[in-house]
VOVEXDO-9621 format. One record per residue (C-alpha): x, y, z; residue in three letters. Coordinates in steps of 0.05 Angstrom, whole numbers, padded with zeros to 5 digits, always signed. Each point is the difference from the previous one (the first is absolute). Layout:
BEGIN
{{X Y Z} ala}
...
//
This chain:
BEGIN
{{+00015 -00224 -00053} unk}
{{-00039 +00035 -00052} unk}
{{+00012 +00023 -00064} unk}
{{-00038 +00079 +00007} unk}
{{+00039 +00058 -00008} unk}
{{-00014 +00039 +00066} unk}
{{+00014 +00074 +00007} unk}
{{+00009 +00032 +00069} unk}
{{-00004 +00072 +00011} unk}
{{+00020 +00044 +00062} unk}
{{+00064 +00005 +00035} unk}
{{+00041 -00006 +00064} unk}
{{-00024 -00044 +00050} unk}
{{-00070 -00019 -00028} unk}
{{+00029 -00015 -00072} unk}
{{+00051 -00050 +00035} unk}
{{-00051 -00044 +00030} unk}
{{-00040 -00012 -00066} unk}
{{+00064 -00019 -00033} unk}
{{+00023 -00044 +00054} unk}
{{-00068 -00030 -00003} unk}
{{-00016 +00015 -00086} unk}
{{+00075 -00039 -00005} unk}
{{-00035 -00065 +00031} unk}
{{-00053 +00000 -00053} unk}
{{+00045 +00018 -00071} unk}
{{+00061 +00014 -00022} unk}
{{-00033 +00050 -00060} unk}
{{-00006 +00057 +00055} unk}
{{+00013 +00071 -00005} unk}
{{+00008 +00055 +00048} unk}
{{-00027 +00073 -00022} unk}
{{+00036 +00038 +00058} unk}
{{-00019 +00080 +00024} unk}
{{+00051 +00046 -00014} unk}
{{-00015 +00057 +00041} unk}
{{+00045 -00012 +00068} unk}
{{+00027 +00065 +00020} unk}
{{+00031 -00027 +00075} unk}
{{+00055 -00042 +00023} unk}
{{+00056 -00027 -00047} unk}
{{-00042 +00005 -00059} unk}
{{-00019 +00071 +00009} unk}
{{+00081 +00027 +00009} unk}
{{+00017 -00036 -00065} unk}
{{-00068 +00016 -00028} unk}
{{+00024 +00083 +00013} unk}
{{+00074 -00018 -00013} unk}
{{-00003 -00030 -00058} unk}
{{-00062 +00019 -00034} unk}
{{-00020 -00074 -00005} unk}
{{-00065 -00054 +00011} unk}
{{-00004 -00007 +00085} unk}
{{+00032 -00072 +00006} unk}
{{-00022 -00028 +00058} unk}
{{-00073 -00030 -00018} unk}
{{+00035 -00028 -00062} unk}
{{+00063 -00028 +00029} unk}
{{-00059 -00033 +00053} unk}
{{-00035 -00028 -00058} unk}
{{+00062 -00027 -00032} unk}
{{+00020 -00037 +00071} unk}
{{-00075 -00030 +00012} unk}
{{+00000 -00034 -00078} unk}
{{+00071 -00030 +00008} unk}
{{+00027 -00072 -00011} unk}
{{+00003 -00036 +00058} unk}
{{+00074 -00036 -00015} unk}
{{+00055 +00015 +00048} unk}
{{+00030 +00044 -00044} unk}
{{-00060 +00046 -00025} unk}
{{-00020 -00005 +00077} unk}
{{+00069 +00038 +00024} unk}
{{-00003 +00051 -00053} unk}
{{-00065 +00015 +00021} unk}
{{+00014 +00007 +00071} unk}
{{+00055 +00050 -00025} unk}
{{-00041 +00042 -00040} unk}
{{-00045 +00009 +00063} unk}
{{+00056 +00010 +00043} unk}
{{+00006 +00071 +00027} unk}
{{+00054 +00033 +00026} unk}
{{+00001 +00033 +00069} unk}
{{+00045 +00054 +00033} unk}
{{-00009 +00074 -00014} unk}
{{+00046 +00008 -00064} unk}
{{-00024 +00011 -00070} unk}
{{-00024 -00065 -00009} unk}
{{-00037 -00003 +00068} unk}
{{-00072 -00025 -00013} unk}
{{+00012 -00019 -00069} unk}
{{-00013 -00069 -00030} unk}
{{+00042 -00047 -00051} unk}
{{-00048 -00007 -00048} unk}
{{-00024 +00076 +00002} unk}
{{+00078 +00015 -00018} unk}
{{+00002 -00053 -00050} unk}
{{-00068 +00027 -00032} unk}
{{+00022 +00062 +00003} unk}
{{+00063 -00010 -00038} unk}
{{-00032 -00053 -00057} unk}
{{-00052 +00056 -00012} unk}
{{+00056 +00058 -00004} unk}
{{+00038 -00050 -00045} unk}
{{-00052 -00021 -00042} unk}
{{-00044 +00070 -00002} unk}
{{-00060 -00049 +00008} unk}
{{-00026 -00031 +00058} unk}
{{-00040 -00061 -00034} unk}
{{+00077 -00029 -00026} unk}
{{+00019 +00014 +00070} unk}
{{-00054 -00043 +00035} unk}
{{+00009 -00056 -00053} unk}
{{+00074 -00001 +00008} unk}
{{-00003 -00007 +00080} unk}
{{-00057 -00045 -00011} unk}
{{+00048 -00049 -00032} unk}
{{+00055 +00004 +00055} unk}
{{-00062 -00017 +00043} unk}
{{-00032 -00055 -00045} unk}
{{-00060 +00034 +00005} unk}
{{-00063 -00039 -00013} unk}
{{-00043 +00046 -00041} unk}
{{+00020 +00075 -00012} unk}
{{+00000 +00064 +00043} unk}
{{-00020 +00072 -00038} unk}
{{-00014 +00067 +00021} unk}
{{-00069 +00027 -00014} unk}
{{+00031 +00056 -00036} unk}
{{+00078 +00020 -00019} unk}
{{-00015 +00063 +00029} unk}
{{+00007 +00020 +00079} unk}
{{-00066 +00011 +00027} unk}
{{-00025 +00056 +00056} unk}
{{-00066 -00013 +00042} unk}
{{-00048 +00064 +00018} unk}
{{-00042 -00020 +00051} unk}
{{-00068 +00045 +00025} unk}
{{-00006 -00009 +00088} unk}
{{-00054 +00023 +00043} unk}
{{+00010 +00004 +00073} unk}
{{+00068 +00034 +00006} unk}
{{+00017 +00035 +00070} unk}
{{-00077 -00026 +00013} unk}
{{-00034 +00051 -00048} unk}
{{-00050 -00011 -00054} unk}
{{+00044 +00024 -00058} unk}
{{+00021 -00041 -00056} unk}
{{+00081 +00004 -00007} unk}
{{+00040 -00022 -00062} unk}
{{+00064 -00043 +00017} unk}
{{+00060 -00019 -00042} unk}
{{+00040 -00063 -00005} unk}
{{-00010 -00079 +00017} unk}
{{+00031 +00009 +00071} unk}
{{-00041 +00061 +00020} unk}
{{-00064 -00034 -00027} unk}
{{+00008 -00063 +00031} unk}
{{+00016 +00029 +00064} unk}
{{-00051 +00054 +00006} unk}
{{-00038 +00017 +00059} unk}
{{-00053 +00015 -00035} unk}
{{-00055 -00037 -00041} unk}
{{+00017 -00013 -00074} unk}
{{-00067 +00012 -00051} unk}
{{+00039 -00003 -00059} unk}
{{+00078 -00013 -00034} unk}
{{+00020 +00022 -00066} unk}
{{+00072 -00003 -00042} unk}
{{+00043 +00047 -00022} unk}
{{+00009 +00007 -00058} unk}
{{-00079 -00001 -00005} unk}
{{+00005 -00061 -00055} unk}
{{+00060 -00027 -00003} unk}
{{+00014 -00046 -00057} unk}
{{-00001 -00088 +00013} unk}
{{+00058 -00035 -00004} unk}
{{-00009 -00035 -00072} unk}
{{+00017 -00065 +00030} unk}
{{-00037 -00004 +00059} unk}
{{-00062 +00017 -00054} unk}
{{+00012 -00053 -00041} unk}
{{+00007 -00049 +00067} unk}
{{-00071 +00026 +00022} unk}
{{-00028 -00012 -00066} unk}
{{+00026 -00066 +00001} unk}
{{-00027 -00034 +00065} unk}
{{-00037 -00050 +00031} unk}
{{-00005 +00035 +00064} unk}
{{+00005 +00067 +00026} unk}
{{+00020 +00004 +00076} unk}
{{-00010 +00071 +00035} unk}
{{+00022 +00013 +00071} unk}
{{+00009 -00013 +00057} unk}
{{+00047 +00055 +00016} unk}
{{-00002 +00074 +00018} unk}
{{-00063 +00015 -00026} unk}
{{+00012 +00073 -00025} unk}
{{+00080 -00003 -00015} unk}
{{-00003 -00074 -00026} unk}
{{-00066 -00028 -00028} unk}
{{-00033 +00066 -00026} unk}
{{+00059 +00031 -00041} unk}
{{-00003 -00055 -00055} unk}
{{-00084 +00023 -00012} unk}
{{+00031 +00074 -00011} unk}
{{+00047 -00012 -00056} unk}
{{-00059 +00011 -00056} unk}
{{+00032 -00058 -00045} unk}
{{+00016 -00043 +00059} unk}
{{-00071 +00008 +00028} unk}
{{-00030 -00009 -00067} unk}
{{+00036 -00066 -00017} unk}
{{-00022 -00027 +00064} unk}
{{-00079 +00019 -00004} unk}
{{+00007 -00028 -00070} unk}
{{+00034 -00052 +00010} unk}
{{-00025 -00083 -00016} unk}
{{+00038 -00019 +00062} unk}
{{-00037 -00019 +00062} unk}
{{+00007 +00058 +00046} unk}
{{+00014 -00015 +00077} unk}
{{+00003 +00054 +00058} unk}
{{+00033 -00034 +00065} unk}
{{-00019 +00054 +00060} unk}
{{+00055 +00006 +00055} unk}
{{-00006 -00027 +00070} unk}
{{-00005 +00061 +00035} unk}
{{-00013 +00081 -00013} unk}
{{+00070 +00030 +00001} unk}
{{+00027 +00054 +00050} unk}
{{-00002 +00058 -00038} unk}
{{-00035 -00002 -00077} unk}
{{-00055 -00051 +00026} unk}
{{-00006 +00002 +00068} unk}
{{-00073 -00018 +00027} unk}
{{-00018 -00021 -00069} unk}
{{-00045 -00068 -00002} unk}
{{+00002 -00053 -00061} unk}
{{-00054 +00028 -00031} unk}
{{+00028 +00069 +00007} unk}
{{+00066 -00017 -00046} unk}
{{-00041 -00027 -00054} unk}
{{-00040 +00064 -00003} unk}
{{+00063 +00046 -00009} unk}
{{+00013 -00053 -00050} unk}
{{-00058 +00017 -00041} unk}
{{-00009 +00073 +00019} unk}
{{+00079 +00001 -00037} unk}
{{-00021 -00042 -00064} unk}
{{-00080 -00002 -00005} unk}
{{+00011 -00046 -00056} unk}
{{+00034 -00056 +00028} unk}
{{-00036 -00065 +00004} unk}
{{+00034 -00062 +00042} unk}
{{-00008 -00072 -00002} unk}
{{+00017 -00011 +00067} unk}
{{+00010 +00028 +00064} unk}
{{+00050 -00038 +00061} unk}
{{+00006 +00016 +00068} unk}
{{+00015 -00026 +00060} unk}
{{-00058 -00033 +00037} unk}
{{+00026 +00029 +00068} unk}
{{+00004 +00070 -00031} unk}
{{-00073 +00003 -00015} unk}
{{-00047 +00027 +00054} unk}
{{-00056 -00003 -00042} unk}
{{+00008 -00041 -00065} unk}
{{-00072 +00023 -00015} unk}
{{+00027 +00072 -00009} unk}
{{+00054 -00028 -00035} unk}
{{-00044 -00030 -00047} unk}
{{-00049 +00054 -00010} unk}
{{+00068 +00049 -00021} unk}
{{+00028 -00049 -00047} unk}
{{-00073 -00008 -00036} unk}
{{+00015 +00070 -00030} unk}
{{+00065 -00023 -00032} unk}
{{-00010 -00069 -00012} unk}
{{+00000 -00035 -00069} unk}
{{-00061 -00042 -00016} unk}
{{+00014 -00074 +00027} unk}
{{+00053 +00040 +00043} unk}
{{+00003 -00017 +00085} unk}
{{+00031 +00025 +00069} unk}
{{+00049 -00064 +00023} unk}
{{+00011 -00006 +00070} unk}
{{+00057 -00045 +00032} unk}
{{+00059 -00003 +00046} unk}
{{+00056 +00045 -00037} unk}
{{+00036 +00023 +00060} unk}
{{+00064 -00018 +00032} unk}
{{+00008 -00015 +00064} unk}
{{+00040 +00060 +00029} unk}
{{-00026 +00035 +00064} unk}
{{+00040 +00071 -00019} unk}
{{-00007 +00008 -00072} unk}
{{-00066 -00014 -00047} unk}
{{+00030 -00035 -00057} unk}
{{-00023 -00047 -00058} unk}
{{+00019 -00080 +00004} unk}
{{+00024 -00015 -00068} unk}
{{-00013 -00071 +00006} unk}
{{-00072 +00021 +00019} unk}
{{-00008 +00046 -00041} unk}
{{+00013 -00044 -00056} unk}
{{-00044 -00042 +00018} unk}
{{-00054 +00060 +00002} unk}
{{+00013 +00019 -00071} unk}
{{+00012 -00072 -00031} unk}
{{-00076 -00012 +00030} unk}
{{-00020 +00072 -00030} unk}
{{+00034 -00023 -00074} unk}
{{-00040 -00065 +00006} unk}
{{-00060 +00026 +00019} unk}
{{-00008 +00030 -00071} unk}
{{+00044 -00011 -00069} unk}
{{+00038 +00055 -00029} unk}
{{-00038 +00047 -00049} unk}
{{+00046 -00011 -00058} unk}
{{-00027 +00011 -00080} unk}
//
């Protein structure tokens, strides 16, 4: 174990397996989760109620908590979801219980802390803003023409068609959550992606304060690149593609390091030559077995993974004054 304060940002899937994996490493971790979900469970309650989507957060809350039998059950609860075809069809425990602490409370950070203690939650799980967020996406290639189309909302972007040149927010700068600022500000490590690249990982570089706390930032500043392009928002992108939408998003970021999958890369050379552009001085591409072993679904090994980034923190002490 390790004593750095590690910061993950993203959501859903993606942001679980660097928390499974981050949780390995510290127990001073922090998840900075999207808030833009407009689908599902999160995106009724969202329109209901007028409240932060759930879902990425309640999935953040599960992945960081205690492993004792009794933590353990209440997080299989929270993640339980209900089936049928009544009200609560599709809906899950902890979006509910979210829902109401945040409706109780009238703020969503006492929410997440107060579930996080039912949990035992190693670390602490905030929004990256108090406010729900909308994505605007610009597609080419719609009904196989040349125009360039404007589409609303995470679902619609993430399962376009089309091909995706650029997302923004709605509201156009929405403000940071204070304490996910202050988190950023504090750390050892920054940890962006994997994940949906533009629902999950971009978002948090389009929140002006958010972005600017991170390009600012002492912390050393790590971009883990998923296993495969996605159906939908990436689909047919390479390695070397995502890091360029990275930096075509937020010119000014500069990474320490970059992870991915050694199976993933076709050409690390390419690889290489994209990450030159955003790479800090002393900064590297890290290549090793992240993977799991599962034939239908590309996911990350959190025991691997762990490994990847423990080997990434060694390679090069934290950047603290």
């Amino acid at each position: 174990m390790t004593t750095a304060k590690v910061v993950a940002l993203g959501g859903g899937h993606g942001l679980h397996a660097t928390l499974s994996a981050v949780r390995l490493l510290t127990d001073e971790v922090t998840a900075v989760v999207t808030v833009a979900d407009d689908g599902g469970s999160s995106g009724r309650l969202r329109r209901e109620l007028g409240l932060l989507p759930p879902g990425d957060l309640r999935m953040a809350l599960a992945a960081l908590a205690a492993d004792d039998p009794t933590c353990a059950r209440w997080s299989e609860l929270v993640q339980h979801r209900f089936g049928g075809t009544g009200a609560l069809a599709g809906h899950a425990v902890g979006n509910l219980l979210l829902a109401g602490l945040m409706d109780t409370f009238g703020d969503p950070v006492a929410a997440l802390d107060e579930v996080g203690v039912l949990l035992g939650v190693r670390g602490r799980v905030l929004p990256m803003s108090c406010e729900p967020l909308d994505i605007e996406a610009e597609v080419t290639g719609l009904g196989g023409s040349g125009r360039t189309h404007r589409i609303r909302g995470q679902v619609a972007v993430a399962a376009t068609p089309g091909r995706v040149r650029r997302v923004w927010l709605l509201p156009e700068a929405p403000k940071a959550c204070a304490e996910a600022l202050d988190a950023v500000r504090d750390a050892d490590v920054l940890v962006l992606g994997p994940g949906s690249w533009f629902t999950s990982v971009l978002p948090h570089l389009l929140v002006p304060d958010l972005r600017d706390a991170i390009i600012g930032s002492r912390a050393r500043r790590v971009v883990v690149l998923n296993l495969a392009p996605e159906p939908g928002e990436t689909a047919g992108f390479s390695p070397e593609q995502h890091l360029a939408v990275l930096s075509e998003h937020a010119p000014a970021l500069r990474v320490d390091a970059v992870l991915a999958d050694v199976a993933a890369v076709a050409v690390p050379e390419r690889l290489q030559q994209a990450a030159a552009a955003m790479l800090s001085p002393g900064g590297r591409v890290h290549l090793a077995p992240v993977a799991a072993v599962d034939p239908m679904v590309p996911r990350h090994d959190p025991v691997a993974l762990a490994e990847a980034l423990g080997s990434v923190l060694a390679a090069a002490a934290p950047r603290r004054t």
